[in-house]
Biopython code that builds the backbone (N, CA, C, O; Angstrom):
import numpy as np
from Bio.PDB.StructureBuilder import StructureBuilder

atoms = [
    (1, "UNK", "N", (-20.309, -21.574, 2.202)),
    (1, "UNK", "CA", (-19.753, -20.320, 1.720)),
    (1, "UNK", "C", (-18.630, -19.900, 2.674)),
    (1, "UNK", "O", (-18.897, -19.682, 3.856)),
    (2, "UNK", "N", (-17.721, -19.811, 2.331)),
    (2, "UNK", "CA", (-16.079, -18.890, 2.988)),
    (2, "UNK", "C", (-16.330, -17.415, 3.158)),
    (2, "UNK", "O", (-16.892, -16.768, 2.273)),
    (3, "UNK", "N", (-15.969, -16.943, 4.148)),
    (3, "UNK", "CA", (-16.023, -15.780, 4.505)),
    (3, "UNK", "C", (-14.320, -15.407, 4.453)),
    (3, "UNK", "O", (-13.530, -16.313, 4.714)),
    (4, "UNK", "N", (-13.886, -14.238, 4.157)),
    (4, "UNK", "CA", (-12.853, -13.297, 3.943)),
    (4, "UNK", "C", (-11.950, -13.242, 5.116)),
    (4, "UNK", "O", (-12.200, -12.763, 6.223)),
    (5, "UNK", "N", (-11.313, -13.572, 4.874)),
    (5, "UNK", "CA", (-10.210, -13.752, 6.651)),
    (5, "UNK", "C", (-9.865, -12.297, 6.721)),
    (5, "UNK", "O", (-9.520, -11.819, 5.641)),
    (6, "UNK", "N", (-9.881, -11.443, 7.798)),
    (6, "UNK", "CA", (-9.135, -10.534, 8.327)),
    (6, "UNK", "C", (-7.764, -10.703, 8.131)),
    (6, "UNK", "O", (-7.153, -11.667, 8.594)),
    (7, "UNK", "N", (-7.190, -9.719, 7.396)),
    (7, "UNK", "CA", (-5.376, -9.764, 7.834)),
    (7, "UNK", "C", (-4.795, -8.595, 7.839)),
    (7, "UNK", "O", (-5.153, -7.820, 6.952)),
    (8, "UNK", "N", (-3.706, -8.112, 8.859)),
    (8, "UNK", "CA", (-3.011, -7.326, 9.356)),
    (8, "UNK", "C", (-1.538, -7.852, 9.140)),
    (8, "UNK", "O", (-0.926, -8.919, 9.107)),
    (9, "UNK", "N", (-1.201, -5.782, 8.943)),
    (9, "UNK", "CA", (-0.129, -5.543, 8.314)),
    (9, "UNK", "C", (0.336, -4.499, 9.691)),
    (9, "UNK", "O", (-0.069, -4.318, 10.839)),
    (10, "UNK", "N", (1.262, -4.043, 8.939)),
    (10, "UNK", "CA", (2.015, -2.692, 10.154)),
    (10, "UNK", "C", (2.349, -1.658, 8.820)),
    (10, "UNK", "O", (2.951, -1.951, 7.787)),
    (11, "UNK", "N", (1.856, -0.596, 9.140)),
    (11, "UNK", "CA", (2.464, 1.015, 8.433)),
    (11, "UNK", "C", (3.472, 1.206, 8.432)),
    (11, "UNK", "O", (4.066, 1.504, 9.468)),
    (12, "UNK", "N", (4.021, 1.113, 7.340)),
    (12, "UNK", "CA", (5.834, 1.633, 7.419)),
    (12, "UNK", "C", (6.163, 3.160, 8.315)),
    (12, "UNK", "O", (7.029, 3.431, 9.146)),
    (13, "UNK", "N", (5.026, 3.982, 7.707)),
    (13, "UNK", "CA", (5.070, 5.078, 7.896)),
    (13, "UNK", "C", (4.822, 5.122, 9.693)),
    (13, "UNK", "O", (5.875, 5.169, 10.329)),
    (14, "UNK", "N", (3.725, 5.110, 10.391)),
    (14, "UNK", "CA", (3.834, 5.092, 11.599)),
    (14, "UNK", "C", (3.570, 4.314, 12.492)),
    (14, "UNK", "O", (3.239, 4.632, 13.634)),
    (15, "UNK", "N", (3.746, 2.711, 11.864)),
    (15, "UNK", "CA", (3.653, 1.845, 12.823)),
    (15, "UNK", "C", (3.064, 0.880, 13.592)),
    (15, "UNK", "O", (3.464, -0.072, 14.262)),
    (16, "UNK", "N", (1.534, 1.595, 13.200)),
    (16, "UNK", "CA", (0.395, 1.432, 13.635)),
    (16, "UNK", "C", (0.094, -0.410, 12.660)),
    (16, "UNK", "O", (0.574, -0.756, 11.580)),
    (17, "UNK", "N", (-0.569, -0.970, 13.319)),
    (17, "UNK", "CA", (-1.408, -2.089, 12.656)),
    (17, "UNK", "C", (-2.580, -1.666, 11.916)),
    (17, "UNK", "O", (-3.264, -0.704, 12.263)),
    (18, "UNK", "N", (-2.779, -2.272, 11.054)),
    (18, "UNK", "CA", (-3.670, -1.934, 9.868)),
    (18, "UNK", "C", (-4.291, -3.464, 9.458)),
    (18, "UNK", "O", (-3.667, -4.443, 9.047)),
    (19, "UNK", "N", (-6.201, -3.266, 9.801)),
    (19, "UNK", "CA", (-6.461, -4.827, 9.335)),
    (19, "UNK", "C", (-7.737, -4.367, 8.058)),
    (19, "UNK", "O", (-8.659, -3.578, 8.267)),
    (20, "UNK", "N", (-7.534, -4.925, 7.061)),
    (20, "UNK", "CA", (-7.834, -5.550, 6.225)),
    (20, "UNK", "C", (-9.158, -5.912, 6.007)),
    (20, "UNK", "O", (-9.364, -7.074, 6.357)),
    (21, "UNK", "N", (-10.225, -5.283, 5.512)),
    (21, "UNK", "CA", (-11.922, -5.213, 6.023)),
    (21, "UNK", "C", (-12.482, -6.359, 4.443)),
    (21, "UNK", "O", (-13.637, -6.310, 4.021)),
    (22, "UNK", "N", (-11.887, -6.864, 4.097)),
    (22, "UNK", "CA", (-11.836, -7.825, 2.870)),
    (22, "UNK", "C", (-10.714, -8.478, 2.087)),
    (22, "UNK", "O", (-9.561, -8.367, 2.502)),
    (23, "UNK", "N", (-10.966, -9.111, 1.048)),
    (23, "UNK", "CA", (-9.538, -9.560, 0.307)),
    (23, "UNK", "C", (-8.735, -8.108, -0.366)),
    (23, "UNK", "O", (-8.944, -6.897, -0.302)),
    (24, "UNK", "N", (-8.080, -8.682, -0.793)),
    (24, "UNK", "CA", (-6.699, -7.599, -0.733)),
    (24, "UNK", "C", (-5.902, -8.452, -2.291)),
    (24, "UNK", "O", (-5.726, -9.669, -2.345)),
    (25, "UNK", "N", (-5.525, -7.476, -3.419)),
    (25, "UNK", "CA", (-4.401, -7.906, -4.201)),
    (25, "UNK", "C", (-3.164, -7.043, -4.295)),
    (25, "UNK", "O", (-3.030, -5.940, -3.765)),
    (26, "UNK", "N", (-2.098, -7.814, -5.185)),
    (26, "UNK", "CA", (-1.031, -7.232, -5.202)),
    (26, "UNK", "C", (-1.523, -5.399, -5.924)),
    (26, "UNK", "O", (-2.582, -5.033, -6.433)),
    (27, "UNK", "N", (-0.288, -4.661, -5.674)),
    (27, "UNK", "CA", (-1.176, -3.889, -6.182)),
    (27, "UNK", "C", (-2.101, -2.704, -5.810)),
    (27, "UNK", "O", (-1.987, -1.670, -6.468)),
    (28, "UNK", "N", (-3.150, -2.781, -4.650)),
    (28, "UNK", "CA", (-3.746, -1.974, -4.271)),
    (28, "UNK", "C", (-3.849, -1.271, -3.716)),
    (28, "UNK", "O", (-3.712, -1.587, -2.535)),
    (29, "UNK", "N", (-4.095, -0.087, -3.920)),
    (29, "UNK", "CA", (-3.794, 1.206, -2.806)),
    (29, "UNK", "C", (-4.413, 1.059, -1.718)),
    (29, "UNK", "O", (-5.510, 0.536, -1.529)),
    (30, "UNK", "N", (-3.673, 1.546, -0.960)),
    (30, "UNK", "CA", (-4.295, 1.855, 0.817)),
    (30, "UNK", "C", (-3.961, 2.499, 1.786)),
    (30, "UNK", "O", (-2.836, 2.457, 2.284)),
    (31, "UNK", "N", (-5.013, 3.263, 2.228)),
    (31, "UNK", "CA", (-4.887, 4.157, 3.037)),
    (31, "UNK", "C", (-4.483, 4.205, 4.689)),
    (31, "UNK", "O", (-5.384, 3.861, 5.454)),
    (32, "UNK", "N", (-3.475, 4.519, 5.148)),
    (32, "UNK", "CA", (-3.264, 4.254, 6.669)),
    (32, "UNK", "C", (-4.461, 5.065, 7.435)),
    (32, "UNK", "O", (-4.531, 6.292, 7.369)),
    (33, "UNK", "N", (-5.455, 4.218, 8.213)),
    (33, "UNK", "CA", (-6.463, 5.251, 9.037)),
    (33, "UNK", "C", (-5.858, 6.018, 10.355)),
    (33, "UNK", "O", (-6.413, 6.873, 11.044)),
    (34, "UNK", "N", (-4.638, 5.488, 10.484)),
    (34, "UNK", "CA", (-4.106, 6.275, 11.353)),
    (34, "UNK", "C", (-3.164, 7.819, 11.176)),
    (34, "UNK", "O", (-2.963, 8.845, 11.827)),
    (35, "UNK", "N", (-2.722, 7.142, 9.702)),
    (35, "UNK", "CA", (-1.546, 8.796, 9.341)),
    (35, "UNK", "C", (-1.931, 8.737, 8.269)),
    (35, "UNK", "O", (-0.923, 8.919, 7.586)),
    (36, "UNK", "N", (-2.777, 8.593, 7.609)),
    (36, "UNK", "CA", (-3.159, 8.674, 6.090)),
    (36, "UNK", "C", (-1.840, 8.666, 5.132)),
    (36, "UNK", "O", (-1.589, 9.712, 4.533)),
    (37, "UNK", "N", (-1.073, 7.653, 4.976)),
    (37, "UNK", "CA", (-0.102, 7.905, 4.174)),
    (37, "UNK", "C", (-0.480, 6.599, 3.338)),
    (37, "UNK", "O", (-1.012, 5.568, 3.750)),
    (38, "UNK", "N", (-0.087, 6.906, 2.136)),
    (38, "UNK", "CA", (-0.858, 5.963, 0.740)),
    (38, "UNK", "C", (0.446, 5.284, 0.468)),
    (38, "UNK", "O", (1.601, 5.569, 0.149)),
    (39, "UNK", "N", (-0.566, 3.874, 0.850)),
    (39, "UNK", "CA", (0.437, 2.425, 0.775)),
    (39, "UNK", "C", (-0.173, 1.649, -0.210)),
    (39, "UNK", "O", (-1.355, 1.790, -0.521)),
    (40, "UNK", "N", (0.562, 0.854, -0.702)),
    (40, "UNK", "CA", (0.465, -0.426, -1.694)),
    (40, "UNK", "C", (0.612, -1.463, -1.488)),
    (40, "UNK", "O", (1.800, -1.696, -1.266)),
    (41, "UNK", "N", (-0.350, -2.772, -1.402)),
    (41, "UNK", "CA", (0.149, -3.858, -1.083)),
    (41, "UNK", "C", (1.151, -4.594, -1.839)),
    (41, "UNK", "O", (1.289, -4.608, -3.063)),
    (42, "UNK", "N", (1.796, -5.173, -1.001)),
    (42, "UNK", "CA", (3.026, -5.552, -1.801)),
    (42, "UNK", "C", (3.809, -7.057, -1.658)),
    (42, "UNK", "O", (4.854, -7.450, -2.176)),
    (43, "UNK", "N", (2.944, -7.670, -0.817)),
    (43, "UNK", "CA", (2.386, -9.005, -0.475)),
    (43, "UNK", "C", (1.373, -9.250, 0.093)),
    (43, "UNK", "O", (1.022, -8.594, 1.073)),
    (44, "UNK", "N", (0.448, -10.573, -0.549)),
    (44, "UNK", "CA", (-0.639, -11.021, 0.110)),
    (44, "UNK", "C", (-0.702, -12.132, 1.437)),
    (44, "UNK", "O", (-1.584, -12.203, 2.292)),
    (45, "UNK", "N", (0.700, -13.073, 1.285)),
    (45, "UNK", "CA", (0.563, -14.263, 2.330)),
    (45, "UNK", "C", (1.879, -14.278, 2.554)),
    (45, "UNK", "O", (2.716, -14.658, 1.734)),
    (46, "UNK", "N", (2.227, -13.648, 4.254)),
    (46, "UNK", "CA", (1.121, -12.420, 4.581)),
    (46, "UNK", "C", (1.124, -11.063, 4.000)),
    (46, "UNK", "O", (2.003, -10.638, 3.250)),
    (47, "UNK", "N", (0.096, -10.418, 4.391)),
    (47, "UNK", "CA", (-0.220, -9.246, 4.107)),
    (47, "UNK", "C", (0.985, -7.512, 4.118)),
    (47, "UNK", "O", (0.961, -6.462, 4.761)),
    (48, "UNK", "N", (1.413, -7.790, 3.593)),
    (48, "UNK", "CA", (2.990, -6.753, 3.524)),
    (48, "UNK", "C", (2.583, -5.237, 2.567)),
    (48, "UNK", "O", (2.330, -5.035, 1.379)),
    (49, "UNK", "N", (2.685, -4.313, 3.862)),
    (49, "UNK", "CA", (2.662, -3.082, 2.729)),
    (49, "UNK", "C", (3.813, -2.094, 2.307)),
    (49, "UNK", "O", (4.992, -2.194, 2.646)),
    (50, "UNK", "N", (3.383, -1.340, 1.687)),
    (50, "UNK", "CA", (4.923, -0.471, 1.497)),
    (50, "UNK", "C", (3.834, 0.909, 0.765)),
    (50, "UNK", "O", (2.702, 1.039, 0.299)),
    (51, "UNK", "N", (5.358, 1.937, 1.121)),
    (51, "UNK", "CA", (4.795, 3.274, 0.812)),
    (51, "UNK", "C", (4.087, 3.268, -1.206)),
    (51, "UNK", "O", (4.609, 2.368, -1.864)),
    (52, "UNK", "N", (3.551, 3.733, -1.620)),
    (52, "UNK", "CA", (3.179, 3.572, -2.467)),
    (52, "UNK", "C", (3.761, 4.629, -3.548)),
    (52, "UNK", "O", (3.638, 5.799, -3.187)),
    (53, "UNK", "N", (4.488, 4.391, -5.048)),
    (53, "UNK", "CA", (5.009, 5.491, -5.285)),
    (53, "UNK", "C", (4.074, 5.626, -6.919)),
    (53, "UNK", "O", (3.428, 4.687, -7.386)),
    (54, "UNK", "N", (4.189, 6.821, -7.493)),
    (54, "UNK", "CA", (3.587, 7.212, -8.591)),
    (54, "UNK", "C", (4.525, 7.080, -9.323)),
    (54, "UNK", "O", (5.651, 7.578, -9.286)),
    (55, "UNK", "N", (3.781, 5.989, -10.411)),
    (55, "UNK", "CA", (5.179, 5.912, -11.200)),
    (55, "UNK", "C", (5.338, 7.290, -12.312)),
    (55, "UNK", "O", (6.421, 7.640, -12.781)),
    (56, "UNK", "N", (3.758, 8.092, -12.660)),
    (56, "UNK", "CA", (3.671, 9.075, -13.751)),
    (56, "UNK", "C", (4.467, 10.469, -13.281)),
    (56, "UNK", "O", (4.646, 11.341, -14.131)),
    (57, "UNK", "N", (4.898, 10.648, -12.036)),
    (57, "UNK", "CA", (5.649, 11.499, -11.655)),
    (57, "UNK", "C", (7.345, 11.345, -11.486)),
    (57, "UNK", "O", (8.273, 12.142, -11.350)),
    (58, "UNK", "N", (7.239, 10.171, -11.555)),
    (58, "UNK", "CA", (8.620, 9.622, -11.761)),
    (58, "UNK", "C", (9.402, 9.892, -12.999)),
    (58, "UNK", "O", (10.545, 10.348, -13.041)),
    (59, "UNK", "N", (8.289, 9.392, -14.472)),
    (59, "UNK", "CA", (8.377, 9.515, -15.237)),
    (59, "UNK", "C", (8.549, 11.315, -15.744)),
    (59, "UNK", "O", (9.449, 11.701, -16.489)),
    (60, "UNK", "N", (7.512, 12.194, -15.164)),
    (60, "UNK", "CA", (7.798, 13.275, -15.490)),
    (60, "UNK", "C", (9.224, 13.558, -15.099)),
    (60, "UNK", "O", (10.072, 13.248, -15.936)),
    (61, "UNK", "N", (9.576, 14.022, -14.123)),
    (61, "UNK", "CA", (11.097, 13.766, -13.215)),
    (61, "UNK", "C", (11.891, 13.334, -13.985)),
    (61, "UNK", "O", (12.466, 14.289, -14.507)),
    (62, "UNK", "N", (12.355, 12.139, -14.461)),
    (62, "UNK", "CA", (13.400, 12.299, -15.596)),
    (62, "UNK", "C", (13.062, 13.184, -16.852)),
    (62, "UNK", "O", (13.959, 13.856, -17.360)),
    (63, "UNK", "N", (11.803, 13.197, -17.355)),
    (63, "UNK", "CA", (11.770, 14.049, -18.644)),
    (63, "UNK", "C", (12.543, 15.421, -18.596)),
    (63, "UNK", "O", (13.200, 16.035, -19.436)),
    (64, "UNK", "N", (12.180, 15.679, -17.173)),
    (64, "UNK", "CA", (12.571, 17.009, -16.746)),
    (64, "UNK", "C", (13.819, 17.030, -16.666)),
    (64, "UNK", "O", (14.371, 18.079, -16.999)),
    (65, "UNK", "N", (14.541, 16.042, -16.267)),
    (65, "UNK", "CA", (16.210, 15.869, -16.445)),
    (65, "UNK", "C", (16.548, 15.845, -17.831)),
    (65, "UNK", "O", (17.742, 16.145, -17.867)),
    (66, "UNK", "N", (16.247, 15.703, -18.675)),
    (66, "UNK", "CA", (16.422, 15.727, -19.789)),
    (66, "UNK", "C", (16.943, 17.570, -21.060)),
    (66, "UNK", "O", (17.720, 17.856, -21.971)),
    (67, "UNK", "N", (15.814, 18.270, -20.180)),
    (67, "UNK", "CA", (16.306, 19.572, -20.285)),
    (67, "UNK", "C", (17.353, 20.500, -20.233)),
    (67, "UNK", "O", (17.133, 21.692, -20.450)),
]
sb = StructureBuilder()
sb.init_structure("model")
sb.init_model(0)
sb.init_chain("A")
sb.init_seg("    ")
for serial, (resi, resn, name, xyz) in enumerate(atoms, 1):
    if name == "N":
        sb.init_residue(resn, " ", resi, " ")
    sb.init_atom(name, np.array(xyz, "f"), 0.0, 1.0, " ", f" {name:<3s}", serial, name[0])
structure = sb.get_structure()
């Protein structure tokens, strides 16, 4: 049986290293335990995050341009 490799990333937001307590997909939200700022993985090999954006507020945001 394979066990789950640890992998570490770095917080855009502050920097900090961030490891990985299981597998990980594209896709998934995550929380910085250091500045709590909500990231998305955004590669798996290696492990790459980025700020995470809402796309349903985005969407509101132009509707609203629309007015």
């Amino acid at each position: 049986m394979s066990e789950a490799k640890a992998a570490k990333a770095v917080c855009p937001d502050c920097g900090e290293t961030i490891t990985s307590k299981g597998s990980v997909r594209l896709g998934q939200e995550v929380v910085c335990p250091h500045c709590d700022a909500e990231l998305e993985v955004v590669g798996t090999d290696p492990l790459e995050l980025d700020w995470a954006y809402d796309d349903h507020d985005d969407e509101e945001k132009e509707d609203d341009e629309d007015w």
